[in-house]
N, C-alpha and C positions, 0 to 999 in steps of 0.2 A: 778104927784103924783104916786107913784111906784103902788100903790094899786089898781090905775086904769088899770095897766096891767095886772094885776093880773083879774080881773075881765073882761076884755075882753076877756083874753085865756081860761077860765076854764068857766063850764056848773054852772053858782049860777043864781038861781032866782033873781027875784027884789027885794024881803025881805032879803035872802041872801044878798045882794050888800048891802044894807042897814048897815045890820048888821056890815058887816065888815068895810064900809068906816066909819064909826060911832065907830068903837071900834078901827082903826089907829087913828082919828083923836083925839080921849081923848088920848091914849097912847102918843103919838106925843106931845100934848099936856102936858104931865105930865112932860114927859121930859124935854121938854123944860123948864117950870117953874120950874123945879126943881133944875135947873141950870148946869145938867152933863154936864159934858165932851160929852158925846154921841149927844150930839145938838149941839154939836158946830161946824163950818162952815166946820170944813175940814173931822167932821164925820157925817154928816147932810145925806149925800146920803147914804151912807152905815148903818148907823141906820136905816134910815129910809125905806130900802130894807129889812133890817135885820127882823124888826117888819111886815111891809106886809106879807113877806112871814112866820112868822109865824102864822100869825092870818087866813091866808087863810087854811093854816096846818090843823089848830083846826077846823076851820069851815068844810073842808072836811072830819072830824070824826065824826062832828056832833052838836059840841057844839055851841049854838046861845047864852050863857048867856053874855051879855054886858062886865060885873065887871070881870070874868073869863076870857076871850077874851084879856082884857086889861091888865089884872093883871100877865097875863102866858107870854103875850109877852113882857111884862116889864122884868119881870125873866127871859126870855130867854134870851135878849138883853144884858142886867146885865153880866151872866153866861158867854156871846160869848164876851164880853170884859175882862172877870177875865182869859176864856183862852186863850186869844191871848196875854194875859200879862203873862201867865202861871203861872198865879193863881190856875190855877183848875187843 
């Protein structure tokens, strides 16, 4: 799970780790049932890097709220496929 690297390389407590692997695994989650493109097999690793490494992001500024955590890295995720399509 990308997010467990994320959590070995950087200094987050056990609440921190909490937090975060808790706020990939709804995001991840959302995705997937939701039925993007972004889940799908051949973009499964790169979302799902895409998403750790923003939630770690937030969590290094400070923010622990679950629903925010999840919800910004859904937008972020979203955002970095509208620009690679040069949407944005």
């Amino acid at each position: 799970m990308p997010i467990q690297r994320y959590l070995k390389t950087a200094a987050f407590g056990l609440e921190e780790s909490k937090v975060l692997a808790a706020a990939f695994d709804t995001a991840w989650s959302v995705l997937r049932r939701s039925g993007s493109t972004l889940a799908a097999n051949d973009k499964a690793a790169m979302t799902r890097e895409v998403l750790a490494k923003q939630i770690v992001e937030m969590v290094q500024t400070g923010e622990r709220d679950h629903q925010r955590l999840v919800n910004n890295a859904l937008v972020h995720v979203a955002s970095c496929q509208m620009i690679s399509r040069g949407l944005g």
